[in-house]
N, CA, C and O of each residue as an XYZ file, in Angstrom:
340
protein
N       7.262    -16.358     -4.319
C       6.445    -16.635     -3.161
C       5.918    -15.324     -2.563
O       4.799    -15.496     -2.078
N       6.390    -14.027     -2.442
C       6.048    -12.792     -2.547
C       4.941    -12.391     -2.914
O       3.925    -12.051     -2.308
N       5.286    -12.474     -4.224
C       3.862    -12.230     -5.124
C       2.907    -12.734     -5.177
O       1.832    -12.180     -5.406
N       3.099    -14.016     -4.958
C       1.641    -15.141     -4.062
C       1.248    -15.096     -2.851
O       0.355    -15.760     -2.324
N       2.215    -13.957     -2.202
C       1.858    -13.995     -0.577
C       2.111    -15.196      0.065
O       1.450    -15.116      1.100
N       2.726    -16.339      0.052
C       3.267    -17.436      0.450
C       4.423    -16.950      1.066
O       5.175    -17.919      1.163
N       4.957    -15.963      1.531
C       6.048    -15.508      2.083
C       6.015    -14.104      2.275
O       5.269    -13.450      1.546
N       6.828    -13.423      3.297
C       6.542    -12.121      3.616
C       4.948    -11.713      4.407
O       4.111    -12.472      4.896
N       4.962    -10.162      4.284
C       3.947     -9.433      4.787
C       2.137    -10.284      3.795
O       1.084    -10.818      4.143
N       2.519    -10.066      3.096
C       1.604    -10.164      2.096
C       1.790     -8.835      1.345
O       2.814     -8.195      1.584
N       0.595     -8.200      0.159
C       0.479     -6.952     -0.220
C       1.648     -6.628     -1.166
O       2.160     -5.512     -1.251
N       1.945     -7.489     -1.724
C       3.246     -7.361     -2.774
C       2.414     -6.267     -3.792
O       1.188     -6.380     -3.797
N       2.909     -5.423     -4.483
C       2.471     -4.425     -5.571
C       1.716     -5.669     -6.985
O       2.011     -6.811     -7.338
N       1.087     -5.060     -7.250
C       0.311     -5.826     -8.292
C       1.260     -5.277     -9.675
O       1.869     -4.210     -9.748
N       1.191     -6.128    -10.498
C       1.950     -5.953    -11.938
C       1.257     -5.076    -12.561
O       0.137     -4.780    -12.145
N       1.838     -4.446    -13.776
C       1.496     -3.492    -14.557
C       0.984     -3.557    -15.694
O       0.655     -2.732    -16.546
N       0.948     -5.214    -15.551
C      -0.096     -5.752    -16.882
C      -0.732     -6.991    -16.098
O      -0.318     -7.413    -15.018
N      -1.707     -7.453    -16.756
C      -2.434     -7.970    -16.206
C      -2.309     -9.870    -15.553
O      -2.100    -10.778    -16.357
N      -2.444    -10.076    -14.375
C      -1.668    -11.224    -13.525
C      -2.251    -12.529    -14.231
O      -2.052    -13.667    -13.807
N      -2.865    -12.270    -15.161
C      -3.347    -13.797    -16.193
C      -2.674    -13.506    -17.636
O      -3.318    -13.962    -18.581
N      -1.122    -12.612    -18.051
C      -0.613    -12.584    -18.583
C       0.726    -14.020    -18.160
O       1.140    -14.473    -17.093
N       1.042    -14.342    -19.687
C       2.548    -15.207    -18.833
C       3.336    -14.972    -18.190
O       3.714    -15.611    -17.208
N       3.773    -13.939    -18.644
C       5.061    -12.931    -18.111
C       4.260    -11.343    -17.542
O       3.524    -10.513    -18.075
N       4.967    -11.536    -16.006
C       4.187    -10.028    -15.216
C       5.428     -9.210    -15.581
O       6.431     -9.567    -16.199
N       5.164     -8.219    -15.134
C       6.227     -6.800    -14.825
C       5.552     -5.969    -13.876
O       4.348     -5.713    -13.891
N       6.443     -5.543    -13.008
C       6.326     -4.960    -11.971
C       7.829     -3.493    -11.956
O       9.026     -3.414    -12.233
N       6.638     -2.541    -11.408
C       7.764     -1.532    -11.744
C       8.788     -1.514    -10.100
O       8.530     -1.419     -8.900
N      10.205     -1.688    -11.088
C      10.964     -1.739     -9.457
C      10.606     -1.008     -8.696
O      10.254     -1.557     -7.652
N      10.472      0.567     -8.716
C      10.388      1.780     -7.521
C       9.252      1.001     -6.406
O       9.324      1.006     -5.177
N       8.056      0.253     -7.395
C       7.297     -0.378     -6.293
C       7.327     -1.482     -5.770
O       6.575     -1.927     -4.902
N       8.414     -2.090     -6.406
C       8.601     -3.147     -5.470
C       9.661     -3.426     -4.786
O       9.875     -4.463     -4.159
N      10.745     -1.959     -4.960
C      11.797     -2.067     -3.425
C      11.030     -1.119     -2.477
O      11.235     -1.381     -1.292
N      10.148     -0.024     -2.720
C       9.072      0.048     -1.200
C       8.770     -0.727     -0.938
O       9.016     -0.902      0.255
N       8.263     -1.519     -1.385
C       7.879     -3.097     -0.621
C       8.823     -3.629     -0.293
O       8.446     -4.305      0.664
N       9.921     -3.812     -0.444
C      10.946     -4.713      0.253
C      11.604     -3.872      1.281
O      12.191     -4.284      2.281
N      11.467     -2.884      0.983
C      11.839     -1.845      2.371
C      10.858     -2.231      3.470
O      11.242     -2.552      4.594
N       9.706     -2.194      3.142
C       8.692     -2.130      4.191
C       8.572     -3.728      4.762
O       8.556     -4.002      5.962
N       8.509     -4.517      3.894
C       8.779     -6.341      4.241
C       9.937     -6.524      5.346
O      10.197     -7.290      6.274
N      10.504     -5.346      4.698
C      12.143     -6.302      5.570
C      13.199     -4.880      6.435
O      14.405     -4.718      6.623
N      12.074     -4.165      6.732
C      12.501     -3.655      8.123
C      13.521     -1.968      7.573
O      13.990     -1.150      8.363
N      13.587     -1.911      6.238
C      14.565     -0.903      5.478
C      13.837      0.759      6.190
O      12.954      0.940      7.028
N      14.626      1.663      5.456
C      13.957      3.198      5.308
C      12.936      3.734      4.387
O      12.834      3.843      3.165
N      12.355      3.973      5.220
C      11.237      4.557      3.879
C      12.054      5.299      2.521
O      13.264      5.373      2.733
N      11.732      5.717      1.513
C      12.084      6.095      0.546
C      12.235      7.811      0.952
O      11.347      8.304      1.648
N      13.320      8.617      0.513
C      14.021      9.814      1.048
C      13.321     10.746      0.270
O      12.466     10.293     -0.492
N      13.567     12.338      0.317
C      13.328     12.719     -0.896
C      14.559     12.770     -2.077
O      14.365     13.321     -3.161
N      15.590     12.251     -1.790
C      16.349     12.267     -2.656
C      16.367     10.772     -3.637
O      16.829     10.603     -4.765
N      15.747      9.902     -2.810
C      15.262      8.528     -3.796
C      13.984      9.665     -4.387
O      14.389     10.462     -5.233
N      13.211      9.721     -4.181
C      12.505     10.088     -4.976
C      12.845     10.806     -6.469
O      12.489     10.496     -7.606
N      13.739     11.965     -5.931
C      14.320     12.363     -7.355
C      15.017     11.572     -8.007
O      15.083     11.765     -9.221
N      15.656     10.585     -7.491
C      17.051     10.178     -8.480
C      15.730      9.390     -8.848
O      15.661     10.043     -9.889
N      14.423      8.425     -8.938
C      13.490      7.859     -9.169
C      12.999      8.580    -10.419
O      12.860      8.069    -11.530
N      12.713     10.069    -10.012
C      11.933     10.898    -11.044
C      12.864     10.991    -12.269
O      12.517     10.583    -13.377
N      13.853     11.451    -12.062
C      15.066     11.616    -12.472
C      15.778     10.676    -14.355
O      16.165     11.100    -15.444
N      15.542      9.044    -13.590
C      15.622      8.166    -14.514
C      14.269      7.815    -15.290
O      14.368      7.335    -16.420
N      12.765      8.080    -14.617
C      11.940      7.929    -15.396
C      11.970      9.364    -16.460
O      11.502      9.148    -17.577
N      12.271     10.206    -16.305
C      12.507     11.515    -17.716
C      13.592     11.050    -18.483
O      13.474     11.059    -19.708
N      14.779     10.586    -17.887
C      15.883      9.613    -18.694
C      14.842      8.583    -19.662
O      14.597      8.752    -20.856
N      14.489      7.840    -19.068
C      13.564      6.841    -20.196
C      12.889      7.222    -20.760
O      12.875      6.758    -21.900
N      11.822      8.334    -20.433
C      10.949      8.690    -21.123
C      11.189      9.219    -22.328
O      10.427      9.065    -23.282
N      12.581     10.072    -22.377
C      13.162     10.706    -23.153
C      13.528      9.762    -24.338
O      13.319     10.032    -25.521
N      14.077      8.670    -23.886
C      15.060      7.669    -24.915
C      14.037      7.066    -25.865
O      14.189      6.931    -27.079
N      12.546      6.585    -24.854
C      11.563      5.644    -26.031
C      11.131      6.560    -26.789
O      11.096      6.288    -27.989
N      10.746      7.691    -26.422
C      10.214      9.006    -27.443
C      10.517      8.956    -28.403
O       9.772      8.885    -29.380
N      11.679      8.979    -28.405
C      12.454      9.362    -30.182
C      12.353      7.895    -30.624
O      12.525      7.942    -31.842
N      12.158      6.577    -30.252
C      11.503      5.482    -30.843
C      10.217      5.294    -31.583
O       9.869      4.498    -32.456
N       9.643      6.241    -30.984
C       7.823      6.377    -31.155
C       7.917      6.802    -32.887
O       8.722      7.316    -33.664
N       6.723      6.298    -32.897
C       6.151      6.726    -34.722
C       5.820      8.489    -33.678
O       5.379      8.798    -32.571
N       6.504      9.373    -35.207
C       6.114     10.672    -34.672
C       4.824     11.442    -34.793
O       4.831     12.672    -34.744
N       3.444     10.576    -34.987
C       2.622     10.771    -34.795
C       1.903     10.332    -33.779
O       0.677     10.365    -33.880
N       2.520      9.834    -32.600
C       1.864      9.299    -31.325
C       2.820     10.818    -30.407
O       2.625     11.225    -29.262
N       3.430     11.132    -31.040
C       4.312     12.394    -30.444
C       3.642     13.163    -29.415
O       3.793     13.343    -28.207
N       2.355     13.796    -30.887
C       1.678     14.981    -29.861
C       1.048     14.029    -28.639
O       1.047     14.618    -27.558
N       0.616     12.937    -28.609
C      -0.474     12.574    -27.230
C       0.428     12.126    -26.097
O      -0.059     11.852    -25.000
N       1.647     12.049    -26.317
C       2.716     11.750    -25.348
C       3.018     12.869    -24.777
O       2.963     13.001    -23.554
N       3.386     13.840    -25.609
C       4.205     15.279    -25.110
C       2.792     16.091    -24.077
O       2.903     16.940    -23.193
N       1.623     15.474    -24.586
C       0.509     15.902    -23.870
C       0.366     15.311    -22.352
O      -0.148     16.025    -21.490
N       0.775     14.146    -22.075
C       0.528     13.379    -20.490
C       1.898     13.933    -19.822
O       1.897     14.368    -18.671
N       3.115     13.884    -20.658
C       4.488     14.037    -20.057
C       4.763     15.433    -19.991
O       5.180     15.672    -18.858
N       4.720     16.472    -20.692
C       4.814     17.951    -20.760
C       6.232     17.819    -20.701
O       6.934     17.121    -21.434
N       6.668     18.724    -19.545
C       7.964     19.153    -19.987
C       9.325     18.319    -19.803
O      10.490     18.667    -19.995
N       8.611     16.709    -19.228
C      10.266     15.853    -19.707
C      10.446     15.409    -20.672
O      11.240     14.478    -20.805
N       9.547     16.097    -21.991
C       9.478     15.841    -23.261
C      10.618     17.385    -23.910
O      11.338     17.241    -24.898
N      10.589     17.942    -23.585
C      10.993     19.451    -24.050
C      12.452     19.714    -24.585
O      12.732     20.742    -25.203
N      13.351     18.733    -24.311
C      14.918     18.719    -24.901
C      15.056     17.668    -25.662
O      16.133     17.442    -26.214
């Protein structure tokens, strides 16, 4: 009901693929600011922020070495150095 705006503020974060897909995804970081901001919480610290940044170089790191290693170079090109270990 969120995501339809049938409940809450309205302004729920839009998904990360497209909302005439079956299945949405929505990246959490943006949608507990929104539930912070819906429901009265703290804005996000700078230490959410890092532990945020933090686990996206954790992931980024893990699918990498999944990747065919010829999509390598255009990755290591957008991500730079949480590609580097």
């Amino acid at each position: 009901m969120w995501v339809n705006g049938k409940r809450g503020p309205g302004g729920f974060p839009a998904p990360l693929n497209s909302p005439h897909d079956r299945y949405r995804f929505w990246r959490w970081s943006d949608v507990e600011g929104w539930l912070r901001g819906a429901l009265g919480g703290e804005p996000w610290s700078a230490e959410d922020h890092l532990r945020a940044a933090i686990n996206a170089a954790l992931e980024l790191r893990h699918h990498f070495r999944q990747l065919d290693p010829e999509d390598h170079p255009d990755l290591r090109a957008l991500a730079g150095p949480a590609l580097s270990g």
